[in-house]
N, C-alpha and C positions, 0 to 999 in steps of 0.2 A: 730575896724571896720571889720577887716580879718577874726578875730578867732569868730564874733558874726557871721558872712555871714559863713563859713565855720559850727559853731555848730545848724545852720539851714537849714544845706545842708542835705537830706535824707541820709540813710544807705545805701551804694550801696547792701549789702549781705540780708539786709530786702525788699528794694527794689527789687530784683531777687524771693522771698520766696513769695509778693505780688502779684508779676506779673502772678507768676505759681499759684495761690491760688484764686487769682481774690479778688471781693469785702470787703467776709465775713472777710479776715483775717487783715483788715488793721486797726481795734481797735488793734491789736497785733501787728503791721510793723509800723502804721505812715504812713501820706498819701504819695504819689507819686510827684515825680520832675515835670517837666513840660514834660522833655523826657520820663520819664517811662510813664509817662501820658497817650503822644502821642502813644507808644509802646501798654498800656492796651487798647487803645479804639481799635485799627488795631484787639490783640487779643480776644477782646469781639464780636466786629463782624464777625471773623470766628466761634468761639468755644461759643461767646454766644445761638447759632441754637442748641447745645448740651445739647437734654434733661437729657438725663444721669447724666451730670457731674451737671447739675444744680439739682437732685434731691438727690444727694451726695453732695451738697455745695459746688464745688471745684471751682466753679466758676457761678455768676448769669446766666442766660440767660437773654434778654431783656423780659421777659412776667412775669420775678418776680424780676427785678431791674434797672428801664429804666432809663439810664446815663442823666447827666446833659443836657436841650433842650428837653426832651419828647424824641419824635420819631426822635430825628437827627441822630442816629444813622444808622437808617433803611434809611435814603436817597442818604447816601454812596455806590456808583455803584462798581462794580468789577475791575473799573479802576481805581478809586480814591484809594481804596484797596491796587491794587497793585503797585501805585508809591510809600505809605505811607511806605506798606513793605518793597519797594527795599531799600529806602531813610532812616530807624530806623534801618535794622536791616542784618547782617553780611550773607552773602550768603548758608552758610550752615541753615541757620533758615530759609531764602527765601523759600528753594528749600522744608524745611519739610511744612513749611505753605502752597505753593501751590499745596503739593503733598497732604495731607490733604483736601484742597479746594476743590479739583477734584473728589478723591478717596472716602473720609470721606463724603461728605456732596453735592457732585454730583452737585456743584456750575458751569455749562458747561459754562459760560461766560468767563470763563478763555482760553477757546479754541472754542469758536464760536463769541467773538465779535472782532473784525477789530482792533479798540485801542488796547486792549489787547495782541493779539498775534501778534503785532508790535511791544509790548516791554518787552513782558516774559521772560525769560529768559530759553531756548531748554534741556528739560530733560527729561530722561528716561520717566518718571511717565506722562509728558506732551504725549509725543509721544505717549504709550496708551491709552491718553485722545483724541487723535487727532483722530487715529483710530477706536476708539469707536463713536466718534460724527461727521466723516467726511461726511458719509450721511445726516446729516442737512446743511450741509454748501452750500453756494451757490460757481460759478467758482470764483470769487474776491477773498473768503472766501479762500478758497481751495489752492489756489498760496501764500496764507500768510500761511498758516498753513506748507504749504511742504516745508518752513523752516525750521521749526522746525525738521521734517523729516530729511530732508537733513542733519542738524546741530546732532542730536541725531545717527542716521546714519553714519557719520563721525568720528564720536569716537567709536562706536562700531569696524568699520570695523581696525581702527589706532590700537585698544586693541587687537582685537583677531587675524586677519589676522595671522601676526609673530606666534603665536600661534598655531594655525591650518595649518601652512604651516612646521611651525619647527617638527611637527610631524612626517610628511612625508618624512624627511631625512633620517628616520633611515630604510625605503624602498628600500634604495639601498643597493648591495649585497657586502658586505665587506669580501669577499672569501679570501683566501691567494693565493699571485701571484707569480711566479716565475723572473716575469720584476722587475726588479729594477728600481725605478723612486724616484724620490726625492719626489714630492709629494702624493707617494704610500706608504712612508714609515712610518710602523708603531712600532710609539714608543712604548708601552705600552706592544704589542705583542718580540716585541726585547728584552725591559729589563727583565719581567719575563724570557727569556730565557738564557740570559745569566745573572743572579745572579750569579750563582754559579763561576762568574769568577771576583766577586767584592777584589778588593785588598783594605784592611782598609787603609792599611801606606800612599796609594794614594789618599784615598778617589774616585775610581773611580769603573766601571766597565769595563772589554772588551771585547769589542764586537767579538765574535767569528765567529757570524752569525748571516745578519740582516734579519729583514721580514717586508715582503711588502704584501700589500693587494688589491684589487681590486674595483675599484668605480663603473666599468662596469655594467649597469641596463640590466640585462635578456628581451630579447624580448619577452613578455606573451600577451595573449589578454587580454584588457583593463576591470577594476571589473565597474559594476553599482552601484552606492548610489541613491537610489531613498528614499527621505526624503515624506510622506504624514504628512500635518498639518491640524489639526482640526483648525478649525475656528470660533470655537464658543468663547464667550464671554470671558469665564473663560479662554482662553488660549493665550489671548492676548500678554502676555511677548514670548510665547515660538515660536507664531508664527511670531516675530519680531526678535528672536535669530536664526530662522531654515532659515530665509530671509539670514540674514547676515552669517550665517554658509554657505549657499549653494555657495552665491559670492564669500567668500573666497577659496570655495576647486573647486571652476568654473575654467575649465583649466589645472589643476593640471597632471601633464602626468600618466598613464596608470589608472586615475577614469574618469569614466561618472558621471555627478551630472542631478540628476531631481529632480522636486521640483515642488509637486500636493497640491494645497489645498482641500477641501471640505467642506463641510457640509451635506446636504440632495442631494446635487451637485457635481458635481467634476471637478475640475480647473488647466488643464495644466498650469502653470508656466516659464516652462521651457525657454522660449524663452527671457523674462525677470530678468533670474537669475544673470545676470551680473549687472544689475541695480537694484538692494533692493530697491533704495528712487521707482523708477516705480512702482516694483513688490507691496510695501506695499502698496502706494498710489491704486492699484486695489484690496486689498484684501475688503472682505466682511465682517466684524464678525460681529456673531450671528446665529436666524438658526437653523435647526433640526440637526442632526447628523447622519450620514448612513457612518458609519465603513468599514460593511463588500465592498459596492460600490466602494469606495475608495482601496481597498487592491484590489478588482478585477481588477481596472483596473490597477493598478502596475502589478501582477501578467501580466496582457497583455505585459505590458512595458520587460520583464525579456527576456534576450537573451542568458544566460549560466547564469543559477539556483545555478553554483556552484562557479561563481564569481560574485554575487549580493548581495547584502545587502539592506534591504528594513527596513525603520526605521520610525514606524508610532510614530506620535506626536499627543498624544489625553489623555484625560482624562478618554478615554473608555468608559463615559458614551453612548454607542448602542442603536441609535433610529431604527435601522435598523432589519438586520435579522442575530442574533447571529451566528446560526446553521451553514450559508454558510459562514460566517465571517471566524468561525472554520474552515471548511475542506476545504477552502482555505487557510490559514496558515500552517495547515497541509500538504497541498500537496505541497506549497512552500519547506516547510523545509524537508518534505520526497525526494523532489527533488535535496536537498544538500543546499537551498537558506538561507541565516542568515536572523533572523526575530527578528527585535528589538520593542519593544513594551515600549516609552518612555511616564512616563507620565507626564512629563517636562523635555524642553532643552532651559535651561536658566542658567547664573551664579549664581541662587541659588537653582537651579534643589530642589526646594521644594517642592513635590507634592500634589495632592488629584483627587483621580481617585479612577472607580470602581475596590475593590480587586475581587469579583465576577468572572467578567471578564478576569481581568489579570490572575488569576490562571490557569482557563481555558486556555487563552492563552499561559501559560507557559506548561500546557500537550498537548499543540497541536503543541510546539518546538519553540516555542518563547522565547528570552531575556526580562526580565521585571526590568524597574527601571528608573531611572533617569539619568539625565546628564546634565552636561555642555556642551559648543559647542566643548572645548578642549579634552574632555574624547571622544567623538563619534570620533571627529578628528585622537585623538591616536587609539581609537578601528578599526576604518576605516584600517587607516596605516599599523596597524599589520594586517591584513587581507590582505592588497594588497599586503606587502611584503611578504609572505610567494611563 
């Protein structure tokens, strides 16, 4: 009775080859459990919308292999969806299905209907979904959604914080001191100096002469970081990474942090920076693009040219006026001002932006490239400390 119920139990390793393969392959696998079952219908209603793969075989779509019921598949809402996924399948599959749902196939029920962002579960991929379609949402809408925020938000800020702040230690001036203090004393600086007094038979060194060093921060006038983020569409991750960079280095002693959005418009921030879930919840994306507008009015913001840093966040595509774009960056950096020209600042600083542009920008004394929030944070750092 065992071994008969057991040798009509599917293959679990055929069953997986089925599941990714869909329909066409299961004269080769043998059909499906009752759970893989359940499992294929979840993934045929996401990925059966995929012309592509249905015109490669890899899987039907319903307009060339309508599942058992006709059209019951297509009566399945965005919530029924997504209990089925939570409920079949292991949280890392969750998170790619409905980052897929969002991203791939632009499914906005997953973050515009009430059921749903009551029980999604708060990710990255969501969070630029939420910002993208927070303009349709109504105020009910809107207070569900800025959970998600908040929650996606929350782990940013847990991850990089220590990050962005551990940078900033090495800004203190580590001089050598003639005070002897115990917790001035440095070891490192001591033992290379007295090597030469190590005795093997002892196994020790001794100390001839120790040294100490100095934690004391030089009184300087305070540098500016003024962050400008494009708001257009395509820069959604970096203008959720430059939110949560700005809160983390808010406060931070001898930097000023601003933080301007734009588009065809331009958006003090600033007063908001300590609050990211606020600040995001007001950003706009989408939009024309005016660059050069944007650096102008930073240029305004600049108090000493030669403790500023101005680090525009864009993909450089210039809906504006190139010309004056240019000789204002020029006259910044002629002025001594550091001019970063990022065209992502996100944890996977993976870019596409105009090279045109940027080159340009790089003869008229600008820094070109990408980043993380922790690279600008270290590049800041050594800037301030100097």
């Amino acid at each position: 009775m065992t071994a008969s119920a057991d040798a009509s139990r599917p293959d679990p390793g055929l069953e997986r080859w089925r599941l990714l393969l869909g329909a066409p392959a299961e004269r080769a696998t043998g059909p499906l459990g009752p759970e893989a079952a359940r499992q294929d219908a979840a993934l045929e209603w996401l990925y059966g919308r995929d012309q592509d793969l249905a015109e490669r075989g890899v899987r039907h779509g319903p307009q060339h292999a309508p599942r058992e019921g006709g059209d019951g598949a297509s009566r399945v809402t965005a919530v029924d969806w997504l209990d089925t996924v939570h409920r079949l399948f292991p949280k890392e599959t969750v998170e790619r299905l409905e980052r897929d749902a969002v991203e791939r196939y632009g499914i906005e029920e997953i973050v515009t209907d009430p059921e749903v962002l009551t029980r999604v579960e708060p990710s990255a991929t969501l969070l630029r979904a939420v910002l993208r379609t927070k303009h349709l949402m109504n105020p009910d809408l809107l207070v569900l959604a800025r959970r998600i925020v908040e929650a996606v938000v929350r782990d940013l800020m847990a991850r990089l914080r220590p990050e962005l702040r551990r940078a900033f230690t090495g800004a203190r001036s580590r001089r050598p001191s003639r005070l002897p203090a115990a917790r001035n004393f440095d070891f490192h600086g001591t033992l290379r100096a007295n090597l030469r007094h190590y005795q093997p038979e002892q196994r020790r060194v001794l100390i001839e002469r120790p040294h100490f060093h100095t934690r004391s921060r030089r009184h300087l006038e305070p540098w500016q970081l003024i962050l400008l983020v494009d708001q257009s569409g395509s820069m959604v991750g970096s203008v959720i990474h430059s939110a949560v960079t700005a809160a983390c280095l808010w406060g931070l002693p001898g930097l000023r942090t601003h933080l301007i959005a734009f588009d065809t418009a331009v958006v003090d921030l600033t007063s908001d920076v300590a609050d990211p879930v606020e600040l995001l919840m007001r950003v706009q994306l989408g939009g024309g693009t005016d660059i050069a507008r944007a650096v102008d009015y930073a240029a305004a913001l600049v108090e000493n040219p030669r403790r500023t840093v101005i680090a525009l966040v864009s993909d450089l595509y210039e809906g504006g006026d190139r010309i004056r774009l240019l000789r204002t960056v020029r006259t910044l950096t002629g002025q001594g001002a550091t001019v970063l020209g990022l065209a992502a600042l996100d944890e996977e600083a993976d870019p596409a932006y105009d090279r045109v542009l940027a080159g340009q920008l790089a003869e008229a004394g600008a820094h070109i490239g990408a980043m993380t929030p922790g690279h600008l944070a270290a590049f800041v750092a050594e800037k301030v400390g100097r």
